[in-house]
C-alpha positions as a LaTeX table, in Angstrom:
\begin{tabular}{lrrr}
\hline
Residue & $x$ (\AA) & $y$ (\AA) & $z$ (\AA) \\
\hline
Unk1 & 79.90 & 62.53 & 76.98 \\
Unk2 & 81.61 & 60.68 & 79.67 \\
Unk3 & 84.54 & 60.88 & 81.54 \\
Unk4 & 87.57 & 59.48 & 79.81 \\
Unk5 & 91.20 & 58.48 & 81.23 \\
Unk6 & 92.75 & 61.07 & 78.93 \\
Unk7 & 91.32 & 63.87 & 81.20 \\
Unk8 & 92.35 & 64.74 & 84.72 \\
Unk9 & 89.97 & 64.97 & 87.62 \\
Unk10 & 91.64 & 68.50 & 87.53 \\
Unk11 & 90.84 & 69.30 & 84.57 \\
Unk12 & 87.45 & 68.00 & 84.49 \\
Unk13 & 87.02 & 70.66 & 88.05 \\
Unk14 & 88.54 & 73.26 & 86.05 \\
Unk15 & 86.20 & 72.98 & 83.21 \\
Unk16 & 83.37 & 72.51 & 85.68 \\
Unk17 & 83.64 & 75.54 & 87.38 \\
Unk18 & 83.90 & 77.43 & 83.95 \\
Unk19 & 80.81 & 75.74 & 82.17 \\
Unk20 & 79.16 & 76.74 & 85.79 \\
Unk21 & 79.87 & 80.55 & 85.31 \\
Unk22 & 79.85 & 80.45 & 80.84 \\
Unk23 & 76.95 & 78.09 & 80.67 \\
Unk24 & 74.62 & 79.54 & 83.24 \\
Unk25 & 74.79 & 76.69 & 85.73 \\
Unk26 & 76.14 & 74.29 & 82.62 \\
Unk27 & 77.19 & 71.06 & 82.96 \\
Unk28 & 81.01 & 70.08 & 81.56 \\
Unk29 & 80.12 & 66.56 & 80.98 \\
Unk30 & 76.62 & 66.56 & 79.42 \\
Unk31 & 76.23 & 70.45 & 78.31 \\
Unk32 & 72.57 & 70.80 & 79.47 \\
Unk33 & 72.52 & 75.03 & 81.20 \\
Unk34 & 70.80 & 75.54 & 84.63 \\
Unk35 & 71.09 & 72.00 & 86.00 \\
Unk36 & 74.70 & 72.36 & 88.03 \\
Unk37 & 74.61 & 72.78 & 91.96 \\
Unk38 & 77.63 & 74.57 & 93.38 \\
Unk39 & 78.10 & 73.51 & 96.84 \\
Unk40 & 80.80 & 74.69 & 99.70 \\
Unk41 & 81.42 & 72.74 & 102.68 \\
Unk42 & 84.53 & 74.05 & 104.38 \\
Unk43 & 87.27 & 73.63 & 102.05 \\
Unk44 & 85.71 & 71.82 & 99.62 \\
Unk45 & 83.57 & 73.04 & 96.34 \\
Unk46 & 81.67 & 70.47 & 94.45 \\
Unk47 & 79.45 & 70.74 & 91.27 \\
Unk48 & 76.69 & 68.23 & 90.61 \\
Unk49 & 74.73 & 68.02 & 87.71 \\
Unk50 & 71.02 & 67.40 & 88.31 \\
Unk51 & 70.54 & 66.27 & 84.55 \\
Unk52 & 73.44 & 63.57 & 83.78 \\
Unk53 & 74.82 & 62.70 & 87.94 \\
Unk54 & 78.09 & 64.44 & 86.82 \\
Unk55 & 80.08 & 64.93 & 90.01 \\
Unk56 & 83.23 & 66.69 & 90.46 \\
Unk57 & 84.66 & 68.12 & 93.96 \\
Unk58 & 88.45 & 70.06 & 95.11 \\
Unk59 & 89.25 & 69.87 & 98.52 \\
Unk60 & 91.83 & 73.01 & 99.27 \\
Unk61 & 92.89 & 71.09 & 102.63 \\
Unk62 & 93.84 & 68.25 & 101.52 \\
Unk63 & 94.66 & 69.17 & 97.87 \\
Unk64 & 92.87 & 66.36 & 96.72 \\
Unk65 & 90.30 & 66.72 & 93.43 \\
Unk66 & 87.75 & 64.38 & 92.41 \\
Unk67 & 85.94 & 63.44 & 89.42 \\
Unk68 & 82.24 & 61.07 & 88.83 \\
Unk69 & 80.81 & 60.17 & 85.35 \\
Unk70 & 77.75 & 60.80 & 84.68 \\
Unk71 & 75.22 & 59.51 & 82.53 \\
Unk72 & 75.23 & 59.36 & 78.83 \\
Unk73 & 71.97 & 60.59 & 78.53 \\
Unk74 & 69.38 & 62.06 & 81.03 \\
Unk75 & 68.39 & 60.38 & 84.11 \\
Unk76 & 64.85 & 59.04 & 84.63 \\
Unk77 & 62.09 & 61.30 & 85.89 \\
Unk78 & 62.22 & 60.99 & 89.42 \\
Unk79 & 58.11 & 61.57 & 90.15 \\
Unk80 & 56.89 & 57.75 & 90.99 \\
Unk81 & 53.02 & 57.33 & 89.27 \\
Unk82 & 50.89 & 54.55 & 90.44 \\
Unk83 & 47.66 & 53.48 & 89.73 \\
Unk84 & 46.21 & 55.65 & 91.85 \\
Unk85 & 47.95 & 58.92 & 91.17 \\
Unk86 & 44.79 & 60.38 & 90.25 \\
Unk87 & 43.31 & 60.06 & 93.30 \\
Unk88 & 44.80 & 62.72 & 96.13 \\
Unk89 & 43.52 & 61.43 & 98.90 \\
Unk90 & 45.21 & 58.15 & 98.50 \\
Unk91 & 47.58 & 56.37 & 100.60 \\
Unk92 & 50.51 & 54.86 & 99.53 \\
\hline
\end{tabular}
């Protein structure tokens, strides 16, 4: 599930920051549980969703709330294998 024009970055914080607390680190766009980061920097709280690149952020100074899509399904493992994975002592 995506993010759509008839929802509100508002409301897509809002539901973010419930799904975080409900869903055990849950994600509002994809539903996956323990895959949300809750970050503070200042005034502003942002979620991101490790599984799906969901991104939504508030700033309290500037009032301003924002809202990122994230993927429709989950995101490509991010380990790179080569041909010589195997081998430890390898340089790449």
């Amino acid at each position: 599930m995506g993010l759509n024009a008839e929802r509100t970055a508002v409301e897509w914080f809002e539901d973010a920051a419930r799904w975080y607390v409900e869903g055990h680190q849950g994600c509002a766009s994809c539903g996956t549980r323990h895959c949300v980061f809750r970050s503070e920097w200042g005034p502003r709280v942002e979620y991101h969703c490790s599984a799906c690149d969901f991104s939504v952020g508030h700033d309290s100074r500037t009032g301003r709330y924002f809202a990122v899509a994230g993927q429709p399904g989950p995101l490509p493992e991010t380990l790179l294998v080569g041909e010589d994975a195997g081998d430890p002592g390898a340089r790449r």
